[in-house]
C-alpha positions in Angstrom: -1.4 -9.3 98.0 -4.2 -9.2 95.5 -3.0 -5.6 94.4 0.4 -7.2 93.5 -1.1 -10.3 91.7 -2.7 -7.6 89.8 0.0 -6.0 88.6 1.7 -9.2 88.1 -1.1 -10.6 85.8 -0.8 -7.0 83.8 3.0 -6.7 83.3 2.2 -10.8 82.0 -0.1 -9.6 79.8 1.8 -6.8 78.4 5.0 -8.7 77.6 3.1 -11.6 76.1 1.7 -9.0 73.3 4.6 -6.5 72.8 7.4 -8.7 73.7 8.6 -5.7 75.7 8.2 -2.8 78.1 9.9 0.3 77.5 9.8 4.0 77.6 6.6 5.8 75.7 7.7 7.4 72.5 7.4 10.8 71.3 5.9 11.7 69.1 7.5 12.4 66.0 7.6 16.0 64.6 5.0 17.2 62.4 5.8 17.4 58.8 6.8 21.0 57.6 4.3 22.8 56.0 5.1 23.5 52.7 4.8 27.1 50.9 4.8 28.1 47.3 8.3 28.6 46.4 8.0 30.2 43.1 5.2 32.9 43.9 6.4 35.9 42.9 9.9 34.4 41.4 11.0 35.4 37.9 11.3 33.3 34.9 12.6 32.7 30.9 9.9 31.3 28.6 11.9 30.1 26.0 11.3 28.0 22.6 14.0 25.4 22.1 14.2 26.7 18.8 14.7 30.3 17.2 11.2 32.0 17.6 9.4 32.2 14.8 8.3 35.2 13.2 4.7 34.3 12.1 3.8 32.6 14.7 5.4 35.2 17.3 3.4 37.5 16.2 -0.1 35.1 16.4 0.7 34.4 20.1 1.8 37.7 21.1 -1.8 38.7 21.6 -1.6 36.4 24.7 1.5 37.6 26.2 3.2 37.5 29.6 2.8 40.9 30.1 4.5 40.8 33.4 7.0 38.2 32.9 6.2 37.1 36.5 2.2 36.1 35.0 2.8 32.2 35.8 4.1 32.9 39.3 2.0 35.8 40.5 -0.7 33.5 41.9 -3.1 34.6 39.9 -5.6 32.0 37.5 -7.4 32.8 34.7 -10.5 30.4 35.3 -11.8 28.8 32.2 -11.6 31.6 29.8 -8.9 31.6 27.3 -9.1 35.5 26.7 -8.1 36.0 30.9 -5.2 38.2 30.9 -4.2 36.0 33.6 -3.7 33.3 31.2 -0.5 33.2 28.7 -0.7 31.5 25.2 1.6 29.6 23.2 1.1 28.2 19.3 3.2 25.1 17.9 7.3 26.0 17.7 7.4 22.4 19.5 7.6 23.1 23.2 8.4 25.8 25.6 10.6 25.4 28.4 9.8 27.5 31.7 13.1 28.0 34.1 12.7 29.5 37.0 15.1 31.0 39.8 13.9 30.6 43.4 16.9 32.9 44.3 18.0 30.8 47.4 18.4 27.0 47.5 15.7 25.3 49.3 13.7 22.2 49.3 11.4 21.2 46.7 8.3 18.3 47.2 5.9 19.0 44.3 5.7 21.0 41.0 2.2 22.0 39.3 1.6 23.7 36.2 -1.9 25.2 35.4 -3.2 24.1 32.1 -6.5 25.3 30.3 -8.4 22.8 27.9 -11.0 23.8 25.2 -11.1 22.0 22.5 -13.5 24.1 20.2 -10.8 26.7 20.5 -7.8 24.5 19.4 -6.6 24.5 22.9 -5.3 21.8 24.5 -3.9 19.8 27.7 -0.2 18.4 27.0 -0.2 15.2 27.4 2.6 15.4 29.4 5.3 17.3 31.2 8.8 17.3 31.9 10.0 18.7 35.2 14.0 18.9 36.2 15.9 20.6 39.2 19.4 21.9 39.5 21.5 24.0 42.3 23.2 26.1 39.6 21.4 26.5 36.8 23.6 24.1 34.6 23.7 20.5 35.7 20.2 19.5 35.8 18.7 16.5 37.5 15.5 15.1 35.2 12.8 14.1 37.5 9.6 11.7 36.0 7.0 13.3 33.8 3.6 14.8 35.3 0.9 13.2 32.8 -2.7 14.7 31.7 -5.3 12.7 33.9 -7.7 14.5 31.4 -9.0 12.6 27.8 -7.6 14.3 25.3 -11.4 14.5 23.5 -12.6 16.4 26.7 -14.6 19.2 25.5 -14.1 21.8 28.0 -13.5 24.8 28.7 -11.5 23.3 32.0 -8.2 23.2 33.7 -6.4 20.7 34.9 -3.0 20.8 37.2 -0.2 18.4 35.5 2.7 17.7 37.7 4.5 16.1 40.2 5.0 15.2 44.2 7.3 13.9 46.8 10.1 15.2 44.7 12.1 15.7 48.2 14.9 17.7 46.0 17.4 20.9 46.7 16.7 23.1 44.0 17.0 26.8 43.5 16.2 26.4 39.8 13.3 24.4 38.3 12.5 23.8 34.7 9.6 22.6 32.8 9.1 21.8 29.9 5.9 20.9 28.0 4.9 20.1 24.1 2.9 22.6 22.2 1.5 21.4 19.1 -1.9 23.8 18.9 -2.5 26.4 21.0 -1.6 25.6 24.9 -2.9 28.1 27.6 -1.5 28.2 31.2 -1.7 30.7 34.0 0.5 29.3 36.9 3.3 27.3 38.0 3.5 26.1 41.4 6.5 24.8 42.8 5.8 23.9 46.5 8.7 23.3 49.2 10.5 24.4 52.1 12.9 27.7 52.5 15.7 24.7 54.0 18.2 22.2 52.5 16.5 19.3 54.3 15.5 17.0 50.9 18.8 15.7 49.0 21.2 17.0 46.6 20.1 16.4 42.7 22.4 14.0 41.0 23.0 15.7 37.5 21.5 13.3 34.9 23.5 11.6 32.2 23.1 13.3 29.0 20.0 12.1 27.0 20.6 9.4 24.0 23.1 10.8 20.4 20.5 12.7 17.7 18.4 10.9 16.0 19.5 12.4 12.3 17.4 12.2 9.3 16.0 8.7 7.5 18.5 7.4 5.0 18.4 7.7 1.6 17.5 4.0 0.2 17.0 2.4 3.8 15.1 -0.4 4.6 12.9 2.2 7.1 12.2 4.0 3.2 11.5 1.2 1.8 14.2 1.6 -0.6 13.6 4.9 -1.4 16.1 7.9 -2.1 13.5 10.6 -3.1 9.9 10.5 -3.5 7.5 12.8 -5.1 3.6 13.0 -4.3 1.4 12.6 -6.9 -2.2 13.8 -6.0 -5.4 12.1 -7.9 -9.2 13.1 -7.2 -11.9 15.0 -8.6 -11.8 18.3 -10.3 -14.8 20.9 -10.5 -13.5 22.7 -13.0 -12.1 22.3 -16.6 -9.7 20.0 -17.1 -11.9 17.7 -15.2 -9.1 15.5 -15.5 -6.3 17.6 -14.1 -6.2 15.8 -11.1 -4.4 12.4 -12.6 -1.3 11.8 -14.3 -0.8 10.1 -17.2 2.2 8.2 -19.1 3.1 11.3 -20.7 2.6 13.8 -17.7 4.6 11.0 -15.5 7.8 11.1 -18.2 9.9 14.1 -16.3 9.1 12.3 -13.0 10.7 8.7 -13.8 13.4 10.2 -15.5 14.7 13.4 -15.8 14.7 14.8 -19.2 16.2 17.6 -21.4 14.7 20.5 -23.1 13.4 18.7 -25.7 11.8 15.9 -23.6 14.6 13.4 -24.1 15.5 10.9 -21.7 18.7 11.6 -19.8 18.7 9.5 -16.6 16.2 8.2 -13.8 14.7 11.2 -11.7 12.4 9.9 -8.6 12.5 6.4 -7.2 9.4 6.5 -4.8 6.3 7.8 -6.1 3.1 8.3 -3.4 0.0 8.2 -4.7 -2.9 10.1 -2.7 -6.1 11.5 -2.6 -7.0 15.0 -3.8 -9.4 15.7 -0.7 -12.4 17.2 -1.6 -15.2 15.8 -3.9 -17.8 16.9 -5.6 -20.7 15.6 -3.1 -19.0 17.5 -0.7 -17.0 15.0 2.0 -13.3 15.2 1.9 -10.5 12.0 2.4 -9.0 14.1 5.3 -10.3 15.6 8.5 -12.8 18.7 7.1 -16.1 19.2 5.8 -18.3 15.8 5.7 -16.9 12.4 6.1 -16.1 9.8 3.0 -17.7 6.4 3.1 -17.2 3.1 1.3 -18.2 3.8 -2.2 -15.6 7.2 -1.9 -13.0 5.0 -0.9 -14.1 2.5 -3.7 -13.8 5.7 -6.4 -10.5 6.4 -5.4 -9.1 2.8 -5.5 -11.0 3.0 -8.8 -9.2 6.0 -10.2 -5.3 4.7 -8.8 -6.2 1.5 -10.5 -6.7 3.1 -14.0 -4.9 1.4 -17.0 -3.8 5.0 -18.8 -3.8 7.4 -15.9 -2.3 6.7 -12.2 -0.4 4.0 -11.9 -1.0 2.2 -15.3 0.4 5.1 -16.5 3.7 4.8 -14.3 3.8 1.4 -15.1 4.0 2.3 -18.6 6.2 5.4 -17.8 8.6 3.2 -16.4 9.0 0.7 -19.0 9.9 3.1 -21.4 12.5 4.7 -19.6 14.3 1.6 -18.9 14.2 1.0 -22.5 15.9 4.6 -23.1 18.0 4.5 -20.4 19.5 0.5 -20.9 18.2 -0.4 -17.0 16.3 -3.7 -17.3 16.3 -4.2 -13.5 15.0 -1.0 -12.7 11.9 -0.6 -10.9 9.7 2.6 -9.5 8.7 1.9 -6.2 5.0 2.7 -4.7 3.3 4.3 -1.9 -0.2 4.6 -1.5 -2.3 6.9 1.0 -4.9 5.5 3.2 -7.8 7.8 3.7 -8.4 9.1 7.3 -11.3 6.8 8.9 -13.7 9.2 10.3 -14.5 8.9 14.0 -18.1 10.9 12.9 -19.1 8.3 10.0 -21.9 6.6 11.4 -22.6 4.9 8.1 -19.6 3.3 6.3 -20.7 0.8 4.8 -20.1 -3.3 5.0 -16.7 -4.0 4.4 -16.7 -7.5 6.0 -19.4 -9.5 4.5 -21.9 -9.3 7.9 -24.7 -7.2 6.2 -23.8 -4.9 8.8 -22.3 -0.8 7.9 -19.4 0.1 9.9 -20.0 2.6 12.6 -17.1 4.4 13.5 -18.7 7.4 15.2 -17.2 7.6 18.7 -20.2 9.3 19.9 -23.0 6.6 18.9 -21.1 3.4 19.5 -18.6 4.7 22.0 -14.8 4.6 21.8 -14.1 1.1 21.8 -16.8 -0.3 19.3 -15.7 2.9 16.8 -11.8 1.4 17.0 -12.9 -1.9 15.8 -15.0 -0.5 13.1 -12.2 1.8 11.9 -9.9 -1.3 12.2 -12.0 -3.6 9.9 -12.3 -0.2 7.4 -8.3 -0.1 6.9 -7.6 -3.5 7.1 -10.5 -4.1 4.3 -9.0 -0.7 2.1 -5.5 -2.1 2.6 -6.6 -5.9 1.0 -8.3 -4.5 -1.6 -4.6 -2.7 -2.3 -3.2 -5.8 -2.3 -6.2 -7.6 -4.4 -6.0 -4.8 -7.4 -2.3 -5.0 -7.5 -1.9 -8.4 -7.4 -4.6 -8.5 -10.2 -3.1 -5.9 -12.3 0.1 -7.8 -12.4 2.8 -5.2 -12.7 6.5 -5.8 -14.0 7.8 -2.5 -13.7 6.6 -1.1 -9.8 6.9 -2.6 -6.6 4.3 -1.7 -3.7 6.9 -0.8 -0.4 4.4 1.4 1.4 1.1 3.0 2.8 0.9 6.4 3.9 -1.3 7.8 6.5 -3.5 11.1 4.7 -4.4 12.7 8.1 -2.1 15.2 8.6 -1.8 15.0 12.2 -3.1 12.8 15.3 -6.6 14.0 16.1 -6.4 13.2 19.8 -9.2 15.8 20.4 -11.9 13.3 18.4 -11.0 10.1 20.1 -8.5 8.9 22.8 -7.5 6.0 20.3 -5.9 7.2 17.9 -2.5 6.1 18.7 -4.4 2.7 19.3 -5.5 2.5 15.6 -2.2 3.8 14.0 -0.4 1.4 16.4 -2.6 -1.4 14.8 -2.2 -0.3 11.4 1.5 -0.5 11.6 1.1 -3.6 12.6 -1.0 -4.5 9.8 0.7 -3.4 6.9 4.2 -4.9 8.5 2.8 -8.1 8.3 2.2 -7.6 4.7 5.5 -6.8 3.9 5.0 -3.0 3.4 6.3 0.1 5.8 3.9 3.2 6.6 5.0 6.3 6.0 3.8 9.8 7.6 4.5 13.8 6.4 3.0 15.7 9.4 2.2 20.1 8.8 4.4 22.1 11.1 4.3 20.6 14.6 1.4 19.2 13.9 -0.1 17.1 16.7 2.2 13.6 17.4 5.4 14.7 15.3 7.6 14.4 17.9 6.2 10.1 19.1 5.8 9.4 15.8 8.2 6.4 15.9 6.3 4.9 18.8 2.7 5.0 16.7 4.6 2.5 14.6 5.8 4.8 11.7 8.8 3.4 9.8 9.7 6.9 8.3 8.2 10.9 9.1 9.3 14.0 7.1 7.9 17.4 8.4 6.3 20.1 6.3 8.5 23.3 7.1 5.1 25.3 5.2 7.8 28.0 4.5 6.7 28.3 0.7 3.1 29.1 2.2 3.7 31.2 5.4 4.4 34.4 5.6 7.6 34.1 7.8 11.4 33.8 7.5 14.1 32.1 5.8 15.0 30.9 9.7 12.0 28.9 9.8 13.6 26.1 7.7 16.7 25.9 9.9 13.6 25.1 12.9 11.9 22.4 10.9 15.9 21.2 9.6 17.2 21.2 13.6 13.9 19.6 15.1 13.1 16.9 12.2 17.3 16.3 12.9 17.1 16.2 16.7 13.8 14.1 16.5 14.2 11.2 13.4 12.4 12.9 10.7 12.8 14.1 7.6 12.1 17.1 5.4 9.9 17.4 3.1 10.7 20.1 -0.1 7.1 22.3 -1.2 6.9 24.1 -4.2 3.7 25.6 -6.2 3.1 26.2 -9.7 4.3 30.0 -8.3 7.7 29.4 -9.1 7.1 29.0 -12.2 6.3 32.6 -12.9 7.3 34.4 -9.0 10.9 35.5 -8.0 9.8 35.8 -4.6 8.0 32.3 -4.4 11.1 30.7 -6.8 14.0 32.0 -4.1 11.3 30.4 -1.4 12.0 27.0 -2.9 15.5 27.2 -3.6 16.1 28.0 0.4 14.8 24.5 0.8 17.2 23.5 -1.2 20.0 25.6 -0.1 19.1 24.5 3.4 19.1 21.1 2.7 23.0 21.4 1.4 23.8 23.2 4.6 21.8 21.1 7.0 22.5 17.6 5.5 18.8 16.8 4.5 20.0 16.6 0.6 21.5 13.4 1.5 19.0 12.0 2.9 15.3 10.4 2.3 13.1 13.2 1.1 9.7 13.7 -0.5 8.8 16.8 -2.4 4.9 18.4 -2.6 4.0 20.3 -5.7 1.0 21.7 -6.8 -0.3 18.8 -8.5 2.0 19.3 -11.7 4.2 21.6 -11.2 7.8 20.1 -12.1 6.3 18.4 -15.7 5.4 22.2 -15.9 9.1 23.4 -15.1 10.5 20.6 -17.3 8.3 21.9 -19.9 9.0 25.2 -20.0 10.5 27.5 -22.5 11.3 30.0 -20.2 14.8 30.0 -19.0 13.8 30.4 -15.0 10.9 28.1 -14.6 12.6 25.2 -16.4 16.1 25.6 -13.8 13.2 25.0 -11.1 13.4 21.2 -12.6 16.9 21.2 -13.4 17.8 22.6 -9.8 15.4 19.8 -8.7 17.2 16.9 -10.5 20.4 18.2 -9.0 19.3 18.3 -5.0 17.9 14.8 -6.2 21.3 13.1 -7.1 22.9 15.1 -4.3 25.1 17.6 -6.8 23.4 20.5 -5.9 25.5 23.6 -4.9 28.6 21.6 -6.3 
């Protein structure tokens, strides 16, 4: 009796805290245990562009000897110079595919990257990974992100990738942004030899091209074509070579004749900026020793001249509309904004406190240095506004700041993006756009639109690298593909070099095949190097400007 009360009391007991009684359940079966797919697997290492020539060559001395290297298992520690390691330089990205030769299942993908900074070698800040059963309908999975800062010194590695992908696969690509030097010695792609995980769903095809900036859009401030006009110290004679004045500034606002006569308007946009180096030996960009306030007084200083700069224009322009019969006309103005050192401990006061700005990331840490760089812009930017305003122009309108640094330097600080992002900001608010002509691939081409840019044109740097004439259909195709623009380069060399002279023209010739003609440009030239061409007596150098003029009103090649 007390033996059943028991039991009673324990099947009670039971029922009142699990409801019910039923069968034990087994145990479920372990999870597979997943092997590395792609060890051993072949590969294409591609660039989504044609490869170029110079900078073939410069990675070629870390190759993939193999062509199996980023399967073979094998890792190159935290030595760039590791055989085990292959290296890539700019060209925009490389995409990996690789064949698993049977369809199986695939969980996570890793890629090996090295980081070392001093080097120029760098972690992507992110990777793209997709999966496909037959090589041509691919299914895009997320991006694997850098859980690294990008100002990490190193030398270290870091595995950027994916898991839980739960796919059937037998082809996997990635795809990753190169815009230095990136180094990595394996690819992982982890599964099982089964078609347990589900079928990849091809994804829809990715949004229309971009296509380059308009001529005279409200993104270019109005501009059709621009040309950059540099002003800063010079260490040699002319000591004033480095400014421009009404006269030197006549074949830019209108295009003249062999004899200097007036003919009709040349450049609309005209972008002022600073020569980098001076004389006490900092520069406005990202080399040798940083600038301070009173540098970035003496170059507001020099722009604000009344015969040289943009007193001169000013002049410039009201005697071509007086030539030309255009009353309305007016030039329109961009002006640089030096790069705000994240090494300048010592500024100076630029809000009144008593206090110098301290923008060096290592002394005041990252946060503190972004304010301090803030207050320096925002202060450079108002005084713009102040000396304008004061000078009282009739014949120029300010549209536009451009950024001087070249390219985002990520590897100093891990707000830079932060500060452009703000400065964007900034200058919208007052009514003005910010422009931006990254070097080749340089570091942030391809998000510039998301730091807040209103228009990018990339420097092809065919007229100053030794490569081929296939290097400006790259820079055409990717600026295309990505929203930006080209910009044209030409040195006083064409004034007196075949070689250098046929250089130039392909930027124009390529601009009539790829579109770019019609569209917003801006053109570099050693300091004065169309007045030179316009100036000419000799035959060659002076169709440099007239060839010019021509791309400019879009009759080139016609």
């Amino acid at each position: 009796m007390l033996k059943r009360t028991l039991l009673s009391l324990l099947a009670a007991a039971l029922i009142g805290s699990a409801g019910t009684i039923g069968p034990v359940q087994a145990k479920s079966a372990p999870e597979p245990e997943l092997v590395n797919l792609s060890l051993g697997k072949s590969y294409t290492l591609e660039t989504p562009y044609q490869l170029d020539s110079l900078f073939g060559k410069t990675e070629s001395a870390h190759p993939d000897d193999t062509g199996r290297q980023l399967t073979d298992g094998e890792y190159g520690g935290t030595t760039f110079s590791n055989p085990a390691y292959v290296g890539r330089i700019w060209q925009g990205s490389r995409i990996v595919t690789i064949d698993l030769e049977n369809p199986s299942t695939v969980e996570d993908i890793y890629v090996n990257f090295l980081q070392d900074n001093p080097n120029g070698i760098f972690f992507p800040l992110k990777v793209h990974f997709s999966v496909s059963l037959d090589g041509r309908k691919w299914e895009k999975l997320k991006d694997g992100r850098s859980a690294l800062p990008t100002t990490l010194k190193g030398p270290a590695t870091q595995k950027i990738g994916i898991s839980g992908i739960h796919k059937q696969a037998r082809y996997v690509k990635v795809e990753f942004p190169v815009q230095s030097w990136v180094f990595l010695d394996e690819i992982e792609v982890l599964g099982t030899p089964d078609l347990s995980g589900k079928k990849p769903h091809p994804s829809p095809a990715g949004p229309k091209q971009a296509g380059y900036p308009k001529k005279g859009s409200k993104q270019a401030g109005g501009i059709n074509s621009q040309v950059l006009l540099y002003t800063g110290e010079w260490q040699y004679e002319p000591a004033d070579w480095i400014s421009f004045t009404k006269e030197d500034l006549k074949p830019y606002v209108a295009y003249v004749d062999e004899n200097m006569n007036r003919k009709d308007f040349m450049f609309d946009g005209f972008l002022f900026l600073q020569y980098g180096p001076l004389l006490n030996g900092a520069n406005y960009g990202a080399s040798a020793l940083p600038t301070d306030k009173e540098d970035w007084e003496l170059t507001l200083g020099r722009l604000f001249r009344d015969q040289y700069e943009l007193g001169a224009l000013e002049e410039a322009v009201q005697e071509a509309k007086a030539d030309l019969k255009n009353r309305k006309y007016k030039a329109k103005v961009v002006i640089s904004i030096p790069y705000p050192r994240t090494d300048q401990s010592d500024f100076g006061d630029v809000d009144g406190d008593g206090i110098s700005e301290n923008m060096n990331v290592q002394e005041v840490g990252e946060e503190a240095a972004l304010q301090s760089r803030k207050k320096v812009v925002k202060w450079y930017v108002d005084e713009v506004y102040k000396r304008w305003n004061e000078a009282g122009y009739q014949n120029m309108e300010l549209v536009g700041f451009y950024w001087y640094n070249e390219f985002l330097s990520r590897q100093t600080t891990v707000n830079e993006d932060r500060l452009l992002q703000w400065v964007a900001d900034y200058v919208h608010k007052k009514g003005a756009k910010l422009q931006w002509i990254p070097y080749y691939f340089a570091r942030g081409w391809d998000d510039w639109k998301a730091n807040g840019f209103d228009t990018a044109l990339m420097q092809p740097n065919y007229s100053f690298h030794n490569t081929t004439v296939d290097r400006l259909d790259t820079i055409a195709q990717a600026a295309y593909d990505n929203g930006l623009g080209v910009e044209m380069e030409l040195s006083d060399a064409v004034l007196t070099d075949l070689a250098a002279r046929n250089k130039y023209y392909a930027y124009l010739d390529k601009g009539v095949e790829h579109g770019y003609m019609n569209s917003f440009t801006a053109f570099y030239q050693q300091v004065k190097t169309l007045k030179k061409a316009a100036e000419s007596a000799d035959p060659a150098a002076r169709e440099v400007y007239d060839k010019t003029y021509q791309f400019i009103k879009g009759t080139y090649g016609q």
